[in-house]
C-alpha positions in Angstrom: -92.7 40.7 135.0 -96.0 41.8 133.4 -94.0 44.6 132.1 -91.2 42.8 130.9 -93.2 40.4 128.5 -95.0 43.5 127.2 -91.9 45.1 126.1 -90.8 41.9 124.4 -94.3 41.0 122.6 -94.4 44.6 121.4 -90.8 44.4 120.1 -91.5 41.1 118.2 -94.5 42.7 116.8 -93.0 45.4 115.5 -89.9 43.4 114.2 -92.0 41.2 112.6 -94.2 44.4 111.0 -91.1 46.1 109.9 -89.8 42.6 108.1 -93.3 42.0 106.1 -93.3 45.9 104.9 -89.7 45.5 103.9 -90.4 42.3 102.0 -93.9 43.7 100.5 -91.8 46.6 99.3 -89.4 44.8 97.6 -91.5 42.1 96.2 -93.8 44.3 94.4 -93.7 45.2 90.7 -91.6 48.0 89.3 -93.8 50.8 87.8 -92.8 53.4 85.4 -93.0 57.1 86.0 -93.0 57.8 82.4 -92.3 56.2 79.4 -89.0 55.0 77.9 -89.8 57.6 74.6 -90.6 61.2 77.5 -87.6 59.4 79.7 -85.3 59.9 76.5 -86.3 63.3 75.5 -84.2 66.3 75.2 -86.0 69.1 75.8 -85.8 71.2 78.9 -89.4 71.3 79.4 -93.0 69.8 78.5 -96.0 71.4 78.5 -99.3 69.1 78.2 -102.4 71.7 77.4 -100.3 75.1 76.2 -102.0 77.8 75.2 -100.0 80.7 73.9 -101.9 84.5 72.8 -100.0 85.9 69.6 -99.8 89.9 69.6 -99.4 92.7 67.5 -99.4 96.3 68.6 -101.1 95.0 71.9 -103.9 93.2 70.1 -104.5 89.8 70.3 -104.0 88.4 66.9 -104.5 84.7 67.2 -104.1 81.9 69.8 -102.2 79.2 69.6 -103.0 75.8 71.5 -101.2 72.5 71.7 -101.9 69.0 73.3 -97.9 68.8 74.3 -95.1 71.4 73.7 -91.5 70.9 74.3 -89.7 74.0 75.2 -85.7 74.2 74.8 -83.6 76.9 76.6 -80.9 77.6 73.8 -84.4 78.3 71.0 -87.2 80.7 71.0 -88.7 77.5 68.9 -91.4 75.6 70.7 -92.1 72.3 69.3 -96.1 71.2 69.5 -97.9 68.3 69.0 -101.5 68.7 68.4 -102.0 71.8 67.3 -105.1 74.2 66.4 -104.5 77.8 65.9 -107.3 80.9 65.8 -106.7 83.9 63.8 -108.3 86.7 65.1 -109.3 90.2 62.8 -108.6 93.6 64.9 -112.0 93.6 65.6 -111.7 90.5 67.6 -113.6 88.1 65.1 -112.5 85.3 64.2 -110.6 85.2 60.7 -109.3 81.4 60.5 -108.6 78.3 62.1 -105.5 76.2 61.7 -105.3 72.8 62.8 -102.0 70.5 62.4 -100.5 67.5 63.9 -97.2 69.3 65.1 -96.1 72.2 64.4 -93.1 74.9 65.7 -93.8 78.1 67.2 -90.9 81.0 67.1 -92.1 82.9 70.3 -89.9 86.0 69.4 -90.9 86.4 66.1 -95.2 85.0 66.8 -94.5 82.9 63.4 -95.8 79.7 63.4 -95.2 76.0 61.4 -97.8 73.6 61.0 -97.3 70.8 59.5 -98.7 67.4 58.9 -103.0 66.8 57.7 -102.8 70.9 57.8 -106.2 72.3 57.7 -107.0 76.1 57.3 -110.6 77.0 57.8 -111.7 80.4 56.5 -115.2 80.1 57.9 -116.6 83.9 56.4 -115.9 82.5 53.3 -116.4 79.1 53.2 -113.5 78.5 52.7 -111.2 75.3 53.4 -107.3 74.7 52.4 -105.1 71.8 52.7 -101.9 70.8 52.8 -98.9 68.9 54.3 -97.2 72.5 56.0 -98.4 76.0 56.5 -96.3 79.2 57.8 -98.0 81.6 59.7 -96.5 85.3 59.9 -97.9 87.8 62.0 -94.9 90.2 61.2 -95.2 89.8 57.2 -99.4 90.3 57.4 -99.3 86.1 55.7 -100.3 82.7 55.6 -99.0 80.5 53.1 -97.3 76.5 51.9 -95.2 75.5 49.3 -96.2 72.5 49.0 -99.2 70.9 47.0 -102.3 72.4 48.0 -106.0 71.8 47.8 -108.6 74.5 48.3 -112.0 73.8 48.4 -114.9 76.6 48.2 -118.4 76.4 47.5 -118.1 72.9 46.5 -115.1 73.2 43.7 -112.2 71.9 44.4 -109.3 73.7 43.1 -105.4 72.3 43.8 -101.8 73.8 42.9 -98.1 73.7 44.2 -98.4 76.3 46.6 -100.5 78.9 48.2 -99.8 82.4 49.6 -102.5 84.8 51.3 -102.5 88.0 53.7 -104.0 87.1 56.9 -107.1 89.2 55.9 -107.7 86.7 53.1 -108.2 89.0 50.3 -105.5 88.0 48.4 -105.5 83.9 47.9 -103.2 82.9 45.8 -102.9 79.0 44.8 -99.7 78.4 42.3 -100.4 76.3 39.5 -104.0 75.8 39.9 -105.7 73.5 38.4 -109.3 72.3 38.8 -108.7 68.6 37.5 -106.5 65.8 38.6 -106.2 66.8 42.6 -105.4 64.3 44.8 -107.7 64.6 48.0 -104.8 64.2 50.2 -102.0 66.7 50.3 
């Protein structure tokens, strides 16, 4: 008998255990996995923290880094958000820095789009442009926008409709310059 009223005390226990988790599990709150916006995207992949080395000739010619990229499998285009860019000389120094708030990489071609607040920092020559897209072409040895443009250096400030330069900045060109009337915001 002893036995008998075991077997029955454990079975209501364990009943009665299987009913409270069943309830708790259904009672509780739904939670999100992700958000409604990453739920509806299309791409094939995300990447949160990408870092991607551009090279030419086996030389690493600049580094491109983005808070989130979205990879798609019929495009050699990879869309970023966040992004901040290093241009390297063949000596390994640093040339430039690019910084954007999205931009497109074409991974086949090691071009690059930035566009939105772009920044371009020249730092051996004190140098600073911006402007609302920049194009990045490892291929064609240049940097440029053709959109309105502000360059500031040495504390003038000079502003035009475009710009074009080769990535060893020797030749910076802005369109249209103009030292009065620029608008601090491309």
């Amino acid at each position: 008998m002893l036995g008998l009223n075991y077997l029955r005390h454990f079975a209501s226990a364990t009943v009665g255990t299987v009913i409270l988790v069943a309830i708790g599990c259904s009672n509780g709150s739904e939670t999100t996995v992700v958000s409604t916006q990453m739920a509806q995207m299309q791409a094939d992949n995300v990447v949160y923290g990408m870092t991607q080395i551009l090279t030419k000739e086996g030389l690493r010619e600049g580094v491109v880094k983005a808070d989130s990229a979205y990879f798609y499998q019929d495009s050699s285009a990879v869309h970023l958000m966040g992004v901040h860019m290093t241009i390297y000389a063949e000596d390994g120094s640093e040339r430039a820095q690019v910084v954007a708030n999205r931009g497109r990489l074409d991974t086949n071609r090691q071009e690059m789009l930035g566009e939105g607040d772009v920044v371009l920092t020249i730092p051996g020559a004190g140098r600073t442009i911006r402007t609302g897209q920049l194009h990045y072409s490892s291929a064609d040895d240049r940097i440029w926008s053709d959109t309105y443009t502000i360059m500031e250096e040495d504390g003038e400030v000079t502003c035009g409709s475009a710009f074009h330069s080769d990535l060893e900045f020797r030749n910076v060109l802005i369109e249209h310059a103009r030292t009065a009337g620029c608008r601090q915001q491309p």
